[in-house]
N, C-alpha and C positions, 0 to 999 in steps of 0.2 A: 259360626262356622258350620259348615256342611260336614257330613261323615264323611265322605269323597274326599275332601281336603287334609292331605296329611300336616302336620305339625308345621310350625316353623323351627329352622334348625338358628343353634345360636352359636355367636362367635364367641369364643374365649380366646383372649391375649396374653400370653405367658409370660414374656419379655416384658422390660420397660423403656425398649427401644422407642424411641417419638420419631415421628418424621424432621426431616433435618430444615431447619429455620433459615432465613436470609441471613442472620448474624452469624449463624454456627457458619454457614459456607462461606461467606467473607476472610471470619475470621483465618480455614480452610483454605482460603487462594491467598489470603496472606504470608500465611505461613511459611506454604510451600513454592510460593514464588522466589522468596529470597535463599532459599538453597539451592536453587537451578543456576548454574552459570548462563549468563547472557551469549545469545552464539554469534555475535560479532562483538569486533574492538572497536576501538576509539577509533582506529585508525582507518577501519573497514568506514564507519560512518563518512571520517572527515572525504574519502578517499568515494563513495557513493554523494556526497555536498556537492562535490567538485561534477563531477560528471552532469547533475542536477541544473549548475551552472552554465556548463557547454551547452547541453540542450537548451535553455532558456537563450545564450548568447545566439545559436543559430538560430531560431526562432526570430529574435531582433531582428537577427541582419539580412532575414530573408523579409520582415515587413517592408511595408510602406509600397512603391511604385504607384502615387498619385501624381497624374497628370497635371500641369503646373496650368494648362488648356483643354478645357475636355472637347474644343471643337478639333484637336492635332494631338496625331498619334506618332507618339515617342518610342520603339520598340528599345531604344539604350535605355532607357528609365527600365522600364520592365524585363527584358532580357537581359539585365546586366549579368556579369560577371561574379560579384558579391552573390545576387540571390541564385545562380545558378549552379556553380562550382563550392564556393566559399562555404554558403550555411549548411546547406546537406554534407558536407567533410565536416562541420563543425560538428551538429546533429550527430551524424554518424562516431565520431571521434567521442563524446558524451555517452551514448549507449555503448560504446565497445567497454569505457571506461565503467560504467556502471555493471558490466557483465565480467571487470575483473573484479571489482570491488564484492563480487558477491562468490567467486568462485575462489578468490585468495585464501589461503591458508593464515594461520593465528602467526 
């Protein structure tokens, strides 16, 4: 070392705190998970299924409109009734359900 260069400064650790291990935190989110109350019910879920349901049912009922001839256009196949009005209320009717399912009270 040069005279220019002041010392090296040293650490001392007083404590015998350690940094916290993947075990200690586990054991940490285990612990305290089961003291937390879950913030829905059974019935919030069954009641969020259902709505899960609707959406998938409008979805079906909105597929399909394959041409039975692709040289002849069928506009009742594809503007039907079912995919026009039917699945989107279904759809619709699915999300409204899910937006109560989440805003019900216990």
């Amino acid at each position: 070392m040069s005279a220019n260069t002041p010392p090296k400064k040293k650490v001392v650790v007083t404590g015998k705190k350690s940094p916290p291990t993947a075990a200690s935190r586990a054991r940490r989110s285990e612990s305290s998970g089961t003291d937390e109350p879950l913030l829905y019910g059974r019935t919030h879920y069954m009641i969020m299924g259902a709505g899960i349901l609707l959406i998938a049912l409008g979805f079906m009922l909105m597929a399909g409109g394959n041409m039975p001839d692709p040289e002849v256009w069928d506009e009742s196949i594809i503007y039907s009734g079912r995919r026009i009005i039917l699945a989107p209320i279904v759809i619709l009717a699915g999300l409204g359900l899910e937006i109560y399912a989440i805003f019900k009270r216990s």
